[in-house]
C-alpha positions in Angstrom: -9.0 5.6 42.3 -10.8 9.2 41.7 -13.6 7.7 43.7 -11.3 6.8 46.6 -9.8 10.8 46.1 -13.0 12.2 46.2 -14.7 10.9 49.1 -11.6 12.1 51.2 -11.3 15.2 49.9 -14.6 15.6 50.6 -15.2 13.8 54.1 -12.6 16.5 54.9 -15.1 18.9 54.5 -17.7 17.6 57.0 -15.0 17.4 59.8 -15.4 21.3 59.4 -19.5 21.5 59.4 -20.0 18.8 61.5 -17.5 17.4 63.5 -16.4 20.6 64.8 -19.5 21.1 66.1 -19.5 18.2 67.9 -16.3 18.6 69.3 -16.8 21.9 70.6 -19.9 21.1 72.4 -18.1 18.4 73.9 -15.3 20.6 75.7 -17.6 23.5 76.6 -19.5 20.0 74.9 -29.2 6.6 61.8 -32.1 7.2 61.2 -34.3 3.9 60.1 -36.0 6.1 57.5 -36.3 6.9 53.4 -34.6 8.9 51.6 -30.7 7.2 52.3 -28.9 6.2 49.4 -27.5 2.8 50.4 -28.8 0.6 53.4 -26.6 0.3 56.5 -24.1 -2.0 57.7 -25.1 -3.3 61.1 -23.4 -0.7 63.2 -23.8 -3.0 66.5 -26.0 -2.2 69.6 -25.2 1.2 70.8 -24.4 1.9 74.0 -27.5 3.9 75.2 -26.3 5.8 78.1 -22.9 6.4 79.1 -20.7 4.5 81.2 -18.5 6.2 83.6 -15.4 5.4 85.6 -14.4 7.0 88.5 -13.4 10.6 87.3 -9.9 9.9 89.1 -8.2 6.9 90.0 -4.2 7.1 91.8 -2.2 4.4 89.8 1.2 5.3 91.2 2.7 8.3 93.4 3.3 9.9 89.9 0.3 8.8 87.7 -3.2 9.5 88.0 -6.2 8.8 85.8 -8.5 11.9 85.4 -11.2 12.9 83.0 -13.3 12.0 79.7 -16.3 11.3 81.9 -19.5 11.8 79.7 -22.9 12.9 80.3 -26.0 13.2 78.4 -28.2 16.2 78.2 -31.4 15.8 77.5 -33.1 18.1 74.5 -36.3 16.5 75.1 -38.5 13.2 74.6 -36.1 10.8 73.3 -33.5 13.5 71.7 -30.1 13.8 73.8 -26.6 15.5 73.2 -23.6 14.7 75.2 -21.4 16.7 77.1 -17.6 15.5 78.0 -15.4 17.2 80.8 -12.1 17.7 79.1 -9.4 15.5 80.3 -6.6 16.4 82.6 -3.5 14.4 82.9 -0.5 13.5 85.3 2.2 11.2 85.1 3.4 8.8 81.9 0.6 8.7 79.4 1.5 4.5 79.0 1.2 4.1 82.4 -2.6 5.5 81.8 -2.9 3.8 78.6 -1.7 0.2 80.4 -3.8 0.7 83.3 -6.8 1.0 81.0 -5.7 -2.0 78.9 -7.7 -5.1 81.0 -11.1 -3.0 80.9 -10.7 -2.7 76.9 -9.9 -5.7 76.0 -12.7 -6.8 78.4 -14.6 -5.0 76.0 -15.1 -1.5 77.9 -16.1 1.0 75.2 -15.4 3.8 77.5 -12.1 2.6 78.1 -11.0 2.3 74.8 -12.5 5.6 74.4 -10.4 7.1 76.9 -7.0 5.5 75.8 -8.1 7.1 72.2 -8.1 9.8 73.8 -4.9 9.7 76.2 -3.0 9.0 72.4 -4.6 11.6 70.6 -3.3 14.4 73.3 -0.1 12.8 73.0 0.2 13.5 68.8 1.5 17.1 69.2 4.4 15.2 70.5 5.6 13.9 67.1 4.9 17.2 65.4 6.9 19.9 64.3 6.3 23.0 66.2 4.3 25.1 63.9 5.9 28.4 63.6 3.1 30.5 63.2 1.9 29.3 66.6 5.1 30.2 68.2 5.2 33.3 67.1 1.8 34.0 67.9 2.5 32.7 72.0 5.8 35.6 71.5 3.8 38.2 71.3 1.9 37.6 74.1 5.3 36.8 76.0 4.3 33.0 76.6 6.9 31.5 74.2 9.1 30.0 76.7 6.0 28.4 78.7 4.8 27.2 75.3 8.2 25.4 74.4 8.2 24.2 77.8 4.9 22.3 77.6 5.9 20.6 74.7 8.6 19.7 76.4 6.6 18.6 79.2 4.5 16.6 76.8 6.7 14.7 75.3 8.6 13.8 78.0 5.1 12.5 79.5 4.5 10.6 76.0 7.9 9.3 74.8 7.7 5.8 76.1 4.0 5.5 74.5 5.5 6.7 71.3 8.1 4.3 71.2 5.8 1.2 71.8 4.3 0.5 68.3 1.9 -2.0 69.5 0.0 0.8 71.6 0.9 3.9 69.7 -0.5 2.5 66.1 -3.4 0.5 67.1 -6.8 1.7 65.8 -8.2 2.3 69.3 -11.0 4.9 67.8 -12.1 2.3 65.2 -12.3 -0.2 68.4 -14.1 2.1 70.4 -16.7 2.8 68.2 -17.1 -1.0 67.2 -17.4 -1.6 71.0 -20.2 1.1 71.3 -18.6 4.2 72.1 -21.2 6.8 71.2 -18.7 9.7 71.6 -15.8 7.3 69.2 -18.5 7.1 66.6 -19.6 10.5 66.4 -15.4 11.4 66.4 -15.1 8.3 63.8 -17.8 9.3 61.7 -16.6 12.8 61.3 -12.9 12.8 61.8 -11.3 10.7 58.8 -7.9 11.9 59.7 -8.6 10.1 62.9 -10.3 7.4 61.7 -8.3 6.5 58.9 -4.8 8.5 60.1 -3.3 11.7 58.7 -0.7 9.7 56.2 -3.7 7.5 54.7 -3.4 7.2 51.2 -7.0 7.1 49.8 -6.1 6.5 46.0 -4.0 3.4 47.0 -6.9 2.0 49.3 -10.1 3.2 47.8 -12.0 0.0 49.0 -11.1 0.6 52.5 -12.1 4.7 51.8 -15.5 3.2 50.8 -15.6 0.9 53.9 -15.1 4.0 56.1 -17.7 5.7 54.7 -20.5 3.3 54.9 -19.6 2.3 58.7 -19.5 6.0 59.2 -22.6 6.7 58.0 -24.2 3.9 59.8 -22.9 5.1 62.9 -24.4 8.4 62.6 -27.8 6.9 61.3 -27.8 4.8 64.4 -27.0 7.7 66.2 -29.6 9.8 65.4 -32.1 7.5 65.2 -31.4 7.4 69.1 -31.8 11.0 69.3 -28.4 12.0 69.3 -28.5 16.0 68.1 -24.7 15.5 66.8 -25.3 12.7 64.7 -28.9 14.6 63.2 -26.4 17.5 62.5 -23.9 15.8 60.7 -26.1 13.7 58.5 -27.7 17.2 57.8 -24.5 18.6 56.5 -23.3 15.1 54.6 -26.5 15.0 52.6 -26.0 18.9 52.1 -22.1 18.7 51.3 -23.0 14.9 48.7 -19.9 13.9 51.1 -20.2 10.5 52.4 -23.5 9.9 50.1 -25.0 11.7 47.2 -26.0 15.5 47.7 -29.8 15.6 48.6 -30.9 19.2 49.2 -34.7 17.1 50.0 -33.1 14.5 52.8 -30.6 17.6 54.3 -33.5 19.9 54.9 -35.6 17.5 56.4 -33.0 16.6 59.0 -32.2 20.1 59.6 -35.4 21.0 60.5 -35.7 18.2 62.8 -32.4 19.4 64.4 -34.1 23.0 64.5 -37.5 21.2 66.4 -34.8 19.6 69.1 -33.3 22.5 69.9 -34.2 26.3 68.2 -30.8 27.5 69.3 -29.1 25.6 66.3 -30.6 26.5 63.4 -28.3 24.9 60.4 -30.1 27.5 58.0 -33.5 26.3 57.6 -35.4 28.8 55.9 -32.2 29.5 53.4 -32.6 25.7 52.5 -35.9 26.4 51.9 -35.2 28.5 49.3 -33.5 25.8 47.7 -36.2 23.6 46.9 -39.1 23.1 44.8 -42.6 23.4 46.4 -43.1 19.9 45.7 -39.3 19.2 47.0 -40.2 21.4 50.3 -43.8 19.2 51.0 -41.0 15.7 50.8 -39.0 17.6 53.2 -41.3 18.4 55.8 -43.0 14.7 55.7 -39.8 13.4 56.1 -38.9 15.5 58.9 -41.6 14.5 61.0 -41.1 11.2 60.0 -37.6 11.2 61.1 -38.5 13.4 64.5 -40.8 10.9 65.1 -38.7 8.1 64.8 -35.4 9.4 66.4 -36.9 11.9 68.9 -40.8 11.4 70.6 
């Protein structure tokens, strides 16, 4: 049970090193190697570029279908990040959600993707307004247009809400099973997503434990693709001991191959450095060309 308490409390942690990150690059926008702890559960074929709908699509006079079209940015050789334009939306979010339906259960990662999506911009819907926030929008004299777009909000989301069978389904857990790269990188570092805000890790440790392994081979798979994301956030989990054990050796090593990628995200390289052993800083740097190798040439 302190197992199951553990690896939540600390996932929680890499949602703030890593899958910020990740997020942030995505709105402005593993590895087959040694040194992992545990071997990987098949994570599926990945999807390796893409797919797009058309960025808008007129479903009614009142709906329309806009956004979450992803592109790749290449970093050089075989490394890649991914850059989404943020969403914009119109009309009854089920109506979205419902036109997207035949496509996902078709098997349409990027579908399922995008209804994630459509639900997750709908959450603030069910939440108490935070009061802090309020205040803050008062004292730049938006408070009224603030209540107002929660209004707005929910009366675009209330009939999603009230239909269980869409609201509650794991559609992040499906995209990323279908091959979603972008609903594996938010899987693999989001647990409140992944798992839901009210999970109850010491009543369900087996299922925290599942989570974590098909997290972790998400991002492995990732970044032995050459996704940047997915070679920070392994970086920071072996750095944090959050989803596997703490190994300073394995963290460095990733974080310079991040650093090799791209020199304008340096995770702290020569601070790690300082970390190690000489002997511990030779493994690092084998393994890092190793893995750049692998993931990146």
């Amino acid at each position: 049970m302190n197992i199951g308490k553990g690896v939540v409390l600390g996932i929680a942690g890499l949602v703030l090193a890593g899958g910020t990150l990740w997020w942030t690059r995505q709105v402005t926008p593993a590895p087959r190697s040694m040194g992992f702890e545990r071997k990987p559960v098949d994570a599926g074929k990945p999807r390796q570029a893409p797919a797009r709908l058309p960025a808008s699509i007129r479903i009614s006079d009142s709906t329309v279908l806009d956004g979450a079209n992803t592109e790749t940015v290449s970093e050089g050789g075989r490394a890649f990040g991914i850059v989404t334009r943020p969403p914009e939306y119109s009309g009854p979010a089920k109506d979205y959600v419902q036109a997207l339906l035949p496509a996902s259960s078709a098997g349409d990662a990027t579908a399922t993707w995008r209804i994630w999506l459509r639900i997750h911009t709908c959450q603030p819907a069910v939440e108490e307004v935070n009061p802090g926030e309020l205040a803050a929008y008062a004292r730049l004299g938006l408070a009224e247009q603030f209540l107002q777009s929660i209004l707005d909000q929910q009366a675009a989301c209330g009939s999603l809400i009230a239909d269980p069978g869409l609201w509650e389904r794991q559609w992040l857990a499906l995209a990323a099973e279908q091959g979603s790269l972008e609903a594996r990188l938010m899987y693999a570092t989001s647990p409140e997503y992944a798992l839901g805000r009210d999970f109850d890790a010491l009543a369900h440790p087996d299922e925290v434990i599942a989570y974590r392994d098909r997290a972790m081979a998400y991002l492995r798979q990732a970044a032995g693709d050459g996704n940047v994301d997915a070679l920070i956030s392994l970086s920071t989990a072996y750095r944090n001991g959050v989803m596997v054990s703490a190994d300073p050796v394995t963290s460095h090593a990733y974080a310079r191959v991040v650093l090799r990628v791209d020199p304008g995200l340096d995770m702290g390289v020569e601070e790690m450095a300082k970390e190690l052993s000489p002997m511990e800083l030779r493994e690092a740097r084998v393994l890092a060309e190793r893995l750049y190798r692998e993931c990146c040439l």
